[in-house]
C-alpha positions as CSV (number, residue, x, y, z in Angstrom):
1,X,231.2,-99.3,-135.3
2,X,228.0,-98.7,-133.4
3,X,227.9,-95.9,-131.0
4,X,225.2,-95.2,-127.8
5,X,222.6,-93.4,-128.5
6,X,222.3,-90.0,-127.3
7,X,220.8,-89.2,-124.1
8,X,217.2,-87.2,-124.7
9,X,217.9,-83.8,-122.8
10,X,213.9,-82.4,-123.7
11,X,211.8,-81.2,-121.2
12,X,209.5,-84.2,-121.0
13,X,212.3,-86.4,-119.5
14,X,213.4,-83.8,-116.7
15,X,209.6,-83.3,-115.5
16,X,209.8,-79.6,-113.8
17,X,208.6,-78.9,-110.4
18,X,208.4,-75.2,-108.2
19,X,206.4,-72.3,-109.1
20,X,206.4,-73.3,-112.8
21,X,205.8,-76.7,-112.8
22,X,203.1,-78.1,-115.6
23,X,200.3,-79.8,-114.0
24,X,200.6,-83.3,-114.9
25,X,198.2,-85.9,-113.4
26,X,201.2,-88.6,-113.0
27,X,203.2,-85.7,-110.2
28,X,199.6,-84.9,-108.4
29,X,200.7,-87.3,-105.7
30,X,204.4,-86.1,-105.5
31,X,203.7,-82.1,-106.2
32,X,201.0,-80.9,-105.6
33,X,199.9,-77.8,-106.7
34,X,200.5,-75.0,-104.1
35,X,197.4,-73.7,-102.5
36,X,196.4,-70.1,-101.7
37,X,197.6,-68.5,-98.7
38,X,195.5,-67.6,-96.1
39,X,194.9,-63.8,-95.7
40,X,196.7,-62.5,-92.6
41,X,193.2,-61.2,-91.0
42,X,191.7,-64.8,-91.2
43,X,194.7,-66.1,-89.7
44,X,194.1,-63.4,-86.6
45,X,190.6,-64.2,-86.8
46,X,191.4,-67.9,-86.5
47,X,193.6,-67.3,-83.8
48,X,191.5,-65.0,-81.5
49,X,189.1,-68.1,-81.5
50,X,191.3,-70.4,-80.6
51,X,193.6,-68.6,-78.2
52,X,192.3,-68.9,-74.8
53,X,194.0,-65.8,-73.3
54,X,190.5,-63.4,-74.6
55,X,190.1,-60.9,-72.8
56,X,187.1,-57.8,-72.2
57,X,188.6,-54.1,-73.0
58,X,187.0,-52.6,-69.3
59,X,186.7,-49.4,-71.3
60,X,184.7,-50.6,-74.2
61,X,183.6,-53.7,-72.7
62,X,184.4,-55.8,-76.3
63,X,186.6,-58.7,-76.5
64,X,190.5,-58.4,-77.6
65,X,193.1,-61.1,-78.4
66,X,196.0,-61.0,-75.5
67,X,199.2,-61.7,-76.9
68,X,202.0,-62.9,-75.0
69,X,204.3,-59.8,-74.0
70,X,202.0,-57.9,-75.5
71,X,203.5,-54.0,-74.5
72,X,200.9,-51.3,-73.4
73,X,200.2,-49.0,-76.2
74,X,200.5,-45.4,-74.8
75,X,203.0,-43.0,-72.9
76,X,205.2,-43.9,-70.8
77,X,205.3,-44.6,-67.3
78,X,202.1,-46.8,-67.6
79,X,202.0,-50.1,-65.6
80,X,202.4,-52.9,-67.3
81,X,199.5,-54.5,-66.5
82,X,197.6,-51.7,-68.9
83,X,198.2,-53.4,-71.6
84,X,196.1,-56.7,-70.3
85,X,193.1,-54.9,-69.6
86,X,193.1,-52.3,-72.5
87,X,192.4,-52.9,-75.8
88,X,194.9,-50.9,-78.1
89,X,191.9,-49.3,-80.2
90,X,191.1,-47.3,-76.7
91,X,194.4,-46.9,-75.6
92,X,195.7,-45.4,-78.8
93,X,192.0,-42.8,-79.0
94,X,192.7,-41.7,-75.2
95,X,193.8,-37.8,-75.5
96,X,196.6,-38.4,-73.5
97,X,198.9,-35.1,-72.7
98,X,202.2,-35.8,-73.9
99,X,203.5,-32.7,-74.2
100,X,202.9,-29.1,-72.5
101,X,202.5,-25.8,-73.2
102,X,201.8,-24.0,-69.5
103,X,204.3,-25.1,-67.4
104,X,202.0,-23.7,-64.2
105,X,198.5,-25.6,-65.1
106,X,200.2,-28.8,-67.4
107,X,197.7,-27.2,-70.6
108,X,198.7,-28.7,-73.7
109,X,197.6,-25.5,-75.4
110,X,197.8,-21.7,-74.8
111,X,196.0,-21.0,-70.8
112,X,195.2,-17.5,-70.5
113,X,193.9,-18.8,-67.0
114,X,197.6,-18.8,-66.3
115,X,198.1,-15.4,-67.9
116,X,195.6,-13.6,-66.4
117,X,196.6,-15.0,-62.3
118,X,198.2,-12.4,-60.5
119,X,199.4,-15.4,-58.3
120,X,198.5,-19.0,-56.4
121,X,199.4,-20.8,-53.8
122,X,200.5,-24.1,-55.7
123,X,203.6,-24.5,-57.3
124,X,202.2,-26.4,-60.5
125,X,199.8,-28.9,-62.0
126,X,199.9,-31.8,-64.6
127,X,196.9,-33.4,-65.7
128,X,196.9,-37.1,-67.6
129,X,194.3,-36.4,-70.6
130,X,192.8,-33.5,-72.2
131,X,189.1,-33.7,-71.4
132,X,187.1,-34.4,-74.6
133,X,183.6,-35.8,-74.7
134,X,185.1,-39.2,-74.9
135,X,187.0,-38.6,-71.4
136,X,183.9,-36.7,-70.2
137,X,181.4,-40.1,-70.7
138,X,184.8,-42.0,-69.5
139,X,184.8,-40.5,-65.8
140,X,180.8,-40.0,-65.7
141,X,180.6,-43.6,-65.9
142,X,182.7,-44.3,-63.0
143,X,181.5,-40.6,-61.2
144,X,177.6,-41.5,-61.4
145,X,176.8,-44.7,-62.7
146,X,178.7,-47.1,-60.6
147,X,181.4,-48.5,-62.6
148,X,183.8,-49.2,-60.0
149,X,185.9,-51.7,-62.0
150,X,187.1,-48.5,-63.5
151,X,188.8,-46.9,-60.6
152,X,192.1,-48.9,-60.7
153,X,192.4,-48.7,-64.9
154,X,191.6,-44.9,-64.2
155,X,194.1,-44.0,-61.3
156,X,196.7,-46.3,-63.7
157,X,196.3,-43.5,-66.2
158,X,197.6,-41.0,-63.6
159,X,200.7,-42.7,-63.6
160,X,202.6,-41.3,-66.5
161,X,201.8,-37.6,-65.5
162,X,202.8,-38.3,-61.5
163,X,206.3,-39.6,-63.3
164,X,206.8,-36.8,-65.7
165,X,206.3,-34.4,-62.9
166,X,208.5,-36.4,-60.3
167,X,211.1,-36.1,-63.5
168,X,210.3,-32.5,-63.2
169,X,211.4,-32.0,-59.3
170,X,214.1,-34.6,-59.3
171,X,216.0,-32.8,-62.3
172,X,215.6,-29.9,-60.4
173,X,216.7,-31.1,-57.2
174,X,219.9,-32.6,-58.6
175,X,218.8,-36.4,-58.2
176,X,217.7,-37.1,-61.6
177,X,220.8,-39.1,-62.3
178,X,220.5,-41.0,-59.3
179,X,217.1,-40.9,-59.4
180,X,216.7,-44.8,-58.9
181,X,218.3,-44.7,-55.3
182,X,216.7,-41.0,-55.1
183,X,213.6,-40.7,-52.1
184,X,210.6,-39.5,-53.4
185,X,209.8,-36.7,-55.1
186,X,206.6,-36.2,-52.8
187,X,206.3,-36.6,-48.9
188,X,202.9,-37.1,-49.2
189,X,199.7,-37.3,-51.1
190,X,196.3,-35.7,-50.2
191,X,192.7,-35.1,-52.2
192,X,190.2,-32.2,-53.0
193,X,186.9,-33.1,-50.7
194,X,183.5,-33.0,-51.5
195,X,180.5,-31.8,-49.5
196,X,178.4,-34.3,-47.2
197,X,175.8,-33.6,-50.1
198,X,177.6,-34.7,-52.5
199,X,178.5,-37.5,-51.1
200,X,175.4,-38.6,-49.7
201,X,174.7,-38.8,-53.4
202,X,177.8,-40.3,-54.9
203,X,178.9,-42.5,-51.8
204,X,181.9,-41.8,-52.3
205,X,185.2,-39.6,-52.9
206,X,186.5,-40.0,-56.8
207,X,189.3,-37.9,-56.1
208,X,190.2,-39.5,-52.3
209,X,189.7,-42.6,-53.9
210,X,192.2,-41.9,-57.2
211,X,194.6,-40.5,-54.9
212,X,194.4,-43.5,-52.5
213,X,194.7,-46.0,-55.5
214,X,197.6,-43.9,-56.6
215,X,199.5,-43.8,-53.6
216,X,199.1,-47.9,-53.2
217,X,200.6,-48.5,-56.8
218,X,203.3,-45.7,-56.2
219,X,204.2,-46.4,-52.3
220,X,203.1,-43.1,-50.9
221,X,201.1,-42.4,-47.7
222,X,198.0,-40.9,-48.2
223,X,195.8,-38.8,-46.4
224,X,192.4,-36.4,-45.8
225,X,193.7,-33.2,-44.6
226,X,190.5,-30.9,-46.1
227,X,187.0,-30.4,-45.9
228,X,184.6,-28.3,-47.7
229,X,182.6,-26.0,-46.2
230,X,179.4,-26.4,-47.9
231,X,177.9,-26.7,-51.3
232,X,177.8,-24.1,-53.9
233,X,176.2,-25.5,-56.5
234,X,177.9,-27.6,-59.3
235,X,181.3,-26.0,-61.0
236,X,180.5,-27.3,-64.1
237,X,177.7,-24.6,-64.7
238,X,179.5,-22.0,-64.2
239,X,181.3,-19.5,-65.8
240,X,185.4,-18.9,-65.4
241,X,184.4,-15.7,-63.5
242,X,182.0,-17.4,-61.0
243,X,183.8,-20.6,-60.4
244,X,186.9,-18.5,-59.1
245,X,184.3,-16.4,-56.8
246,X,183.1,-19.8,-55.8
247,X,186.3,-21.8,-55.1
248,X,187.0,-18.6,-52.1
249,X,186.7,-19.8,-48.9
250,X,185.3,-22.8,-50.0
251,X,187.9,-25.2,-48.2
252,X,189.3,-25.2,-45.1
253,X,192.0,-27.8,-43.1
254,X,190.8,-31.0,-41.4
255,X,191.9,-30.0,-37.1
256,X,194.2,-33.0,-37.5
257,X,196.4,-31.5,-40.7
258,X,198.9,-29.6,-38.7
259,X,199.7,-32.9,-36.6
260,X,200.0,-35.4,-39.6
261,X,202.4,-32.0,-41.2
262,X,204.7,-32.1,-38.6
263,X,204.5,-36.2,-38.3
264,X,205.4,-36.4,-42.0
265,X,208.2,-33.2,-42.1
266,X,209.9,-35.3,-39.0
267,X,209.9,-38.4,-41.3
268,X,210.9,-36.7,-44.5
269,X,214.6,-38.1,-45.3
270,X,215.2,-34.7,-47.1
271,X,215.9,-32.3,-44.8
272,X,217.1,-29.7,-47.1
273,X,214.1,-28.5,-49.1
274,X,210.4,-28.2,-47.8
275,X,207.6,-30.4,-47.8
276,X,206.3,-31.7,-50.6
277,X,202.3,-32.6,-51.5
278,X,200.7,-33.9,-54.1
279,X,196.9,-32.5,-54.7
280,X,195.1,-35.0,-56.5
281,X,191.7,-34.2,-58.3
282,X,189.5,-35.4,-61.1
283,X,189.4,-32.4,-62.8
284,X,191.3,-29.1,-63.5
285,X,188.9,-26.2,-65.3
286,X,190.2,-22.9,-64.0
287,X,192.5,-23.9,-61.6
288,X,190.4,-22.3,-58.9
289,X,189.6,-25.1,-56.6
290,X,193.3,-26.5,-56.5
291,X,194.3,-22.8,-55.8
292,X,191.5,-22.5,-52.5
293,X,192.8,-25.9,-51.4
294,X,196.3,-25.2,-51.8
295,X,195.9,-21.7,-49.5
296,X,194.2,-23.5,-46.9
297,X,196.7,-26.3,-46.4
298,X,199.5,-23.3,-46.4
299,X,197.5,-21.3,-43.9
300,X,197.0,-24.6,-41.5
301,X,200.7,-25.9,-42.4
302,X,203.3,-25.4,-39.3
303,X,205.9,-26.4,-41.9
304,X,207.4,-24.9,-44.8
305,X,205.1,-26.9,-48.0
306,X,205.3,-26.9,-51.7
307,X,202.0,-27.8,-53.0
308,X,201.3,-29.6,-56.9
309,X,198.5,-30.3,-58.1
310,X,197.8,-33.7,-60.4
311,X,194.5,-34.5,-62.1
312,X,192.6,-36.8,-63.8
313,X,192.0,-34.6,-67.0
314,X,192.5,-31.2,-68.2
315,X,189.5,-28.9,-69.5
C-alpha cells in the first residue's frame, strides 16, 4: 500500500516576503526591495519648491512656505492675516509683552518710573513689545527709511495689547460676559503729534498713522486733537530727568478738541461712565509725553474723560 508523499513544509517552498524577505532575483519583479525614506526636511524642501503659495516674510524679506490654515504664531488677539505675511522664525523672536508687572505703564518688569510719580493724568498704558535692538531697527526702518509696507504689519501688532486692555475695562465695567454684544471699550482714539520740524523731515505722523490704521481694523473713529508746541530736541538723548522737564508744556489741544469732545460724548451709547480715549504712540520711555498729552486733553475737555495710553513698544 503506497501512500502520498509528504508535502515539503521548508522555507524554500513558502518564499518569504516583508521586512525579512531574502533577496532572491526570481521575486525582484514581485517584491521589490523597500527603498529608503525620504528625510522629512527634503520632503519640506521639495514641497516649498513646488508649492505655489511662496510667500516674502515683510519683516525679514526671505521667502516662507504658506500652508493652508496655517495659524499665526504669537499672542492672541492677532489678525489672522498675520500669519500670511509673517514668517514664524520672526513672529516667534518678536519680544512680545505677554504678561505685566506695572499695572499703570503695562512694564513687563519692575518700573520705578511708576514708583517714583506722585501722580498723572492717564489712567494706564499697555505697550505691544518690549523695545530691544531688534524692535529698535524694526520701527527705524519704517520711522526713517521709508518702509511703508510695514505700517499695516506694525499697527497689526497693536492689536493683542488694545484687546487685552479692552478685556481690562470691560471686566471692570461688568460687560465682560457679554462682551460680544458689549459697545466699545473706547469712544474714541487719538495720537501724540510731532512738530512741523519733524515732519518736514519724516513726512509723516508714525503715531497718527498707527492709530489711524488701528482704528480702520478695530472700527473706531479717529482723530487729531493735539499739537506740539515746538521742538525740543530729540527724547531719545535724554536723560529720565530731562525728558520729564521736556515733555512740560510741550502739548497743547487742537481749537477744534472741545467740539469733536462734546460731538463724540453725545454719541457715546454709555451714558453711565465718562469718556473714554485711547492715546496711541510709538514709544513709551518714561511715560512723560503720554502724561503732558493726557493733561492737556483734560484741561481742553468740556467732558468728563479717562485717558489710556497704548504704544508700539515699551523701553
Amino acid at each position: 500500500m503506497s501512500f502520498p508523499p509528504k508535502p515539503d513544509h521548508s522555507a524554500s517552498n513558502y518564499p518569504m516576503t516583508g521586512p525579512l524577505a531574502e533577496s532572491r532575483p526570481e521575486l525582484q519583479r514581485l517584491y521589490p526591495a523597500e527603498r529608503p525614506l525620504v528625510p522629512l526636511r527634503w520632503y519640506g524642501k521639495m514641497m516649498e519648491l513646488l508649492s505655489p503659495e511662496r510667500v516674502e516674510c515683510v519683516l525679514c524679506s526671505k521667502s516662507f512656505y504658506l500652508r493652508p490654515h496655517q495659524p499665526a504664531t504669537g499672542p492672541s488677539g492677532l489678525p489672522t492675516a498675520w500669519g500670511k505675511g509673517v514668517c514664524s522664525r520672526c513672529s516667534d523672536s518678536i519680544p512680545w509683552i505677554r504678561r505685566i508687572q506695572c499695572h499703570v505703564c503695562g512694564r513687563p518688569n519692575y518700573c520705578g518710573d511708576c514708583c517714583r510719580r506722585s501722580g498723572s493724568s492717564f489712567v494706564r498704558s499697555r505697550s505691544a513689545v518690549q523695545y530691544t535692538l531688534e524692535m529698535r531697527q524694526l520701527l527705524a526702518r519704517y520711522k526713517y527709511r521709508g518702509e511703508e509696507r510695514l505700517l499695516p504689519w506694525l499697527a497689526a501688532m497693536l492689536q493683542p495689547a488694545y484687546a487685552k486692555l479692552s478685556e481690562e475695562l470691560l471686566i471692570g465695567d461688568g460687560l465682560f460676559s457679554i462682551k460680544k454684544n458689549a459697545a466699545p471699550a473706547f469712544d474714541l482714539i487719538t495720537s501724540v503729534p510731532v512738530s512741523e520740524q519733524r515732519l518736514l523731515e519724516r513726512g509723516f505722523n508714525q503715531a497718527e498713522r498707527l492709530a489711524a490704521s488701528l482704528a480702520v481694523r478695530i472700527g473706531l473713529p479717529a482723530r487729531p486733537l493735539l499739537t506740539r508746541q515746538e521742538e525740543r530736541g530729540k527724547m531719545s538723548a535724554k536723560t529720565r530727568k530731562e525728558r520729564l522737564e521736556t515733555a512740560i508744556g510741550l502739548f497743547t489741544s487742537a481749537p477744534e478738541t472741545p467740539e469733536i469732545l462734546s460731538i463724540i460724548a453725545r454719541r457715546s451709547p454709555v451714558q453711565r461712565r465718562s469718556l473714554r480715549l485711547l492715546l496711541v504712540d510709538d514709544i513709551y520711555t518714561t511715560g512723560g509725553t503720554l502724561d503732558s498729552c493726557a493733561f492737556a486733553l483734560q484741561m481742553a475737555a468740556p467732558v468728563p474723560i479717562d485717558i489710556y495710553g497704548l504704544t508700539w513698544a515699551r523701553a
